[in-house]
C-alpha positions in Angstrom: 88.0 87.7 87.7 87.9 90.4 84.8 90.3 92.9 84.7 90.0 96.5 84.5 89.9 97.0 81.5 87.6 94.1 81.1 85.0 95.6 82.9 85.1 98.7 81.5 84.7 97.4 77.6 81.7 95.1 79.5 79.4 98.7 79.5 78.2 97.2 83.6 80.2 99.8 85.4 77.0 101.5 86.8 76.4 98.0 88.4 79.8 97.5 89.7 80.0 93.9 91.3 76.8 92.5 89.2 79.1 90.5 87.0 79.6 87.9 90.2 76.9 86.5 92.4 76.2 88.4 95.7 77.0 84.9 97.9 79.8 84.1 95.8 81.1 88.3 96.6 80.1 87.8 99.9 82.3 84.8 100.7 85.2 86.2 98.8 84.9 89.1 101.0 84.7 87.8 104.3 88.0 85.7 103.8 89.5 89.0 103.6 87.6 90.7 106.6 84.9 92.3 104.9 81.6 91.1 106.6 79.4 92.2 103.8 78.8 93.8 100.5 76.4 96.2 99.3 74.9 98.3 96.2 74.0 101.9 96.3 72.9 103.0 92.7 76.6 102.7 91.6 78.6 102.5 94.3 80.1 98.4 95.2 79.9 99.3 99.2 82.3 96.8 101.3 81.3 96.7 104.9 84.4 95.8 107.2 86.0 95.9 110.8 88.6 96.9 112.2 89.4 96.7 115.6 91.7 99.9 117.1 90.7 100.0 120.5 87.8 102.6 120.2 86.0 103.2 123.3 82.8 102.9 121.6 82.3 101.4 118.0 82.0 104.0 115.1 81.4 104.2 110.9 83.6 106.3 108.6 83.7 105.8 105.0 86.9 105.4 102.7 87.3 106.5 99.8 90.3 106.4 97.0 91.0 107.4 93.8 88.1 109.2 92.1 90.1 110.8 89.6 87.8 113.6 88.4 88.7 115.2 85.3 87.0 118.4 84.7 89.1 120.9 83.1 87.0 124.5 81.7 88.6 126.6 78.6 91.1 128.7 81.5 92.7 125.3 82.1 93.1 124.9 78.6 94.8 128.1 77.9 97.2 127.6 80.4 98.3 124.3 79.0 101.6 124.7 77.5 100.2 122.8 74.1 96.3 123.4 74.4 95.7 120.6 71.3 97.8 118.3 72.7 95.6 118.9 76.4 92.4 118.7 74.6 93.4 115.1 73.4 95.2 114.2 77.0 91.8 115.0 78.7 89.4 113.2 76.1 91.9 110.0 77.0 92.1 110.8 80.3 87.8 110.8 80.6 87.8 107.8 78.8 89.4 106.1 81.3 87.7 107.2 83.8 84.3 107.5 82.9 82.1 106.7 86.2 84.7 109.4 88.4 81.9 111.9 88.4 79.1 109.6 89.5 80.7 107.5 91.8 82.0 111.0 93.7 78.2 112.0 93.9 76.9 108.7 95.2 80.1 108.5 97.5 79.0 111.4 99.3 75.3 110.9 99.0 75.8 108.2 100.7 77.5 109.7 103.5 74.9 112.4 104.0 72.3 109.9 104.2 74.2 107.3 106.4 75.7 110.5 108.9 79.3 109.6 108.4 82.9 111.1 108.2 84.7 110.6 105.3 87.9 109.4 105.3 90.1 110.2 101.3 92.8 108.2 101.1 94.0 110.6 97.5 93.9 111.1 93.7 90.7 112.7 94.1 91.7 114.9 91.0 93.5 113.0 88.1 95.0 116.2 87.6 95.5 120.0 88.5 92.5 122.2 86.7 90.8 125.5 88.4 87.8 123.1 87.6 88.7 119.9 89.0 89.7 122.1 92.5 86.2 124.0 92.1 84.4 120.6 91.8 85.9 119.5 95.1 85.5 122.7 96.8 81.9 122.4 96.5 81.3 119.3 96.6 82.5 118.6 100.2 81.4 121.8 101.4 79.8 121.0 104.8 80.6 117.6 105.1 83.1 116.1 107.5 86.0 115.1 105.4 89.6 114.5 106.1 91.9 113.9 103.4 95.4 112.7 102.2 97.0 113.8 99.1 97.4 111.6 96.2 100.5 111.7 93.3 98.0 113.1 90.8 97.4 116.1 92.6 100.9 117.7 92.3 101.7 115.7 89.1 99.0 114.8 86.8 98.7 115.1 83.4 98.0 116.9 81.4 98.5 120.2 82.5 102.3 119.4 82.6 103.1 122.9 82.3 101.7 123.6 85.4 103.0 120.6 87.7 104.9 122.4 90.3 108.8 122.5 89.7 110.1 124.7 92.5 109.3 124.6 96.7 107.7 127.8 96.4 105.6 126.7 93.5 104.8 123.4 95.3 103.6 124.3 98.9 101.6 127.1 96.7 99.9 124.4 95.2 99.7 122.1 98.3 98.2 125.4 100.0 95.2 125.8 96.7 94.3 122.0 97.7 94.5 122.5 101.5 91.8 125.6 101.0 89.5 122.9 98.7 89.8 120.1 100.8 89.9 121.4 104.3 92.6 120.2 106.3 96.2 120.7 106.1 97.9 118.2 103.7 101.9 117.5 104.8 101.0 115.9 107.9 97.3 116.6 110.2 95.3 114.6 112.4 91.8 114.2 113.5 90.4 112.5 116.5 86.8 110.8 115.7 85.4 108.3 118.2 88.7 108.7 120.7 90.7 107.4 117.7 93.5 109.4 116.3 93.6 109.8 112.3 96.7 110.6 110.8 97.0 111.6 107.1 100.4 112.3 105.4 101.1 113.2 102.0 103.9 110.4 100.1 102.2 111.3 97.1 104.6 114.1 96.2 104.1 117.7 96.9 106.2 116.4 99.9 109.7 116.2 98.2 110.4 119.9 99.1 109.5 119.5 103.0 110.9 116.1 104.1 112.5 117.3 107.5 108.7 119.2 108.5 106.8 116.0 107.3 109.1 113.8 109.7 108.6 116.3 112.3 105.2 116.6 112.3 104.5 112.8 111.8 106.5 112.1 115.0 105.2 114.8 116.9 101.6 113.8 115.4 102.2 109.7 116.7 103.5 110.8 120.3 99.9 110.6 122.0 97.5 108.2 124.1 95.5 107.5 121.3 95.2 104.4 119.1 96.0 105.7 115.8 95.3 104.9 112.2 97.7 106.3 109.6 96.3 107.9 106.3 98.2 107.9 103.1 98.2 107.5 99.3 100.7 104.5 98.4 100.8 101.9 100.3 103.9 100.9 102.9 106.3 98.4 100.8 106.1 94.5 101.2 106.2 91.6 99.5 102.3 91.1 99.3 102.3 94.7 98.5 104.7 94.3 95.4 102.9 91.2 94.2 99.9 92.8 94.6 101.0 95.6 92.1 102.9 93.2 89.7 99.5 90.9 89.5 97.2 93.8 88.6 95.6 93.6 85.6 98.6 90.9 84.5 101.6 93.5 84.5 103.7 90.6 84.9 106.4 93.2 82.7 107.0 95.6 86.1 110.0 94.4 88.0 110.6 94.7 91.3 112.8 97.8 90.9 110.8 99.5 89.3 108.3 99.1 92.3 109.1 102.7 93.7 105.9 104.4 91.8 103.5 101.9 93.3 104.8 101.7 97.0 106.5 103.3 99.7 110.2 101.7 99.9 113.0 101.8 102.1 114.5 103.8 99.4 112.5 106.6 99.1 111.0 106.4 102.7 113.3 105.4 105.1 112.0 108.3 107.6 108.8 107.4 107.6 109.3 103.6 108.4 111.8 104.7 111.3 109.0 106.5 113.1 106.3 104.4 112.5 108.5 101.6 113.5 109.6 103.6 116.1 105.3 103.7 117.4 104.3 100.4 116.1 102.5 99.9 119.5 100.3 102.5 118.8 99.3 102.1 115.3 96.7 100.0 114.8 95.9 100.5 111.3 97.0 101.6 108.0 94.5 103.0 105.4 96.1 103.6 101.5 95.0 103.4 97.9 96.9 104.3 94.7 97.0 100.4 92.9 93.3 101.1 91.6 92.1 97.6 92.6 88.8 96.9 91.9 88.7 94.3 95.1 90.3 95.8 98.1 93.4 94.4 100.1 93.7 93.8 103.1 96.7 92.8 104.7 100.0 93.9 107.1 102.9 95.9 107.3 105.5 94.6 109.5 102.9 93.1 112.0 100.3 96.5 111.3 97.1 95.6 109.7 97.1 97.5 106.3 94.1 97.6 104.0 94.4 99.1 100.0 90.8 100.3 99.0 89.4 99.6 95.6 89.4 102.8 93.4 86.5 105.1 93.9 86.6 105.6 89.7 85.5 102.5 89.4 82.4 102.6 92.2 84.1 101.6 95.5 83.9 102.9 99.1 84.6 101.0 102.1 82.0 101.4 105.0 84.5 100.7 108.4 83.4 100.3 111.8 86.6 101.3 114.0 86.1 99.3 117.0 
């Protein structure tokens, strides 16, 4: 299978999944769950189950890491090193170069299809007035429930602006709540009788650990099956593999695993209450290893599936059943 980088020097990103047969996909997909496979303009669309207990069946589509990068001359002045931004965001486009048109075709499609959108983070690959304009139009009017990604509070490379204070971050956490729509520390959503939970481990949380915890376990005591929303995935073996393989980083060691997945180090509260309501969580939706096949596998008995990056043309059509 190419790598990422592989298929971005290829010049086929418009036709994401192209470069292997639609049977040979197909199969490939359904050993990890997904029943099918499809192609709108240049979105790769996997179509999956998962069974929650919904009372009736329903779609939503996931999303994960678009990483937009617009940034207008304001964002530039307020770089600390405008040159040195100019050349960060020329890299930073160049790496992801389809963000913008898999966004639109992402929520084309879910205007044309009816559904809710489900954004598992990193929609911005950093903070700019223009990237948080972008979004704040662009999901106007559209049902949309979100989870924050590590980019949003500390992206490059506006590192000047990155927030370095509690005041300064739950500002910042506030300017994304207003673009995106729902609240962004811990908030639910019940579609179809099930109960969507999204909580931020991307970052902005560090100043509001104890309010995270105490909304997340006030958020899982309910009747409701529940599916848990986040950016990096819950930590496991797979999980760490999974990270280590991609694109052949074979140099990352498992201490160094931290940035790529929740740990008992860093998250210990978290895996206490979820532990602690294992019984009703029935799913786990994350992103943040940009695959460009998505994962699907289990935490601790809890079915747990890692999207494929939305920069490089992936959604995931679900039917919660």
């Amino acid at each position: 299978m190419k790598t990422r980088r592989d298929f971005l020097a290829s010049g086929i990103g418009a036709v994401l999944g192209a470069a292997m047969a639609p049977d040979a996909l197909a199969r490939e997909k359904v050993s990890k769950g997904v029943s099918d496979v499809g192609q709108e303009g240049p979105l790769q669309i996997e179509k999956l189950e998962i069974r929650v207990g919904a009372a009736k069946p329903f779609r939503a589509l996931r999303f994960s890491d678009t990483h937009l990068t617009f940034m207008d001359v304001r964002d530039m002045l307020d770089a600390e090193d405008p040159m040195f931004a100019s050349t960060r965001l020329e890299k930073r486009k160049a790496r992801f170069p389809l963000s913008q048109a898999s966004l639109v075709a992402t929520l084309a499609y879910a205007r044309k299809q009816g559904l809710p959108l489900l954004n598992t983070g990193d929609l911005f690959d950093f903070r700019s007035d223009a990237n948080i304009a972008c979004a704040r139009r662009a999901l106007e009017g559209l049902n949309v429930f979100s989870s924050l990604g590590n980019h949003e509070g500390f992206g490059e490379p506006l590192k000047a602006r990155n927030p370095k204070t509690a005041d300064e971050g739950r500002a910042l956490r506030g300017v994304y709540e207003q673009a995106l729509g729902n609240s962004l520390l811990v908030d639910s959503r019940v579609i179809g009788g099930v109960k969507f939970i999204a909580f931020d481990n991307g970052g902005l949380h560090r100043w509001d650990l104890k309010k995270r915890r105490k909304r997340l376990e006030g958020a899982l005591s309910c009747d409701e099956p529940v599916v848990l929303m986040c950016h990096r995935p819950f930590g496991s073996t797979a999980v760490r593999d999974l990270a280590l393989n991609r694109d052949g980083q074979k140099a990352k060691t498992p201490k160094k695993m931290t940035p790529w997945m929740m740990t008992e180090d860093d998250s210990a509260d978290i895996f206490r209450i979820v532990r602690a309501h294992r019984s009703n969580v029935k799913a786990i939706l994350c992103g943040h290893i940009h695959l460009e096949r998505s994962w699907a596998g289990e935490w601790e008995g809890i079915p747990m599936f890692v999207g494929q990056a939305n920069c490089f043309g992936g959604v995931q059509e679900i039917t919660f059943a």
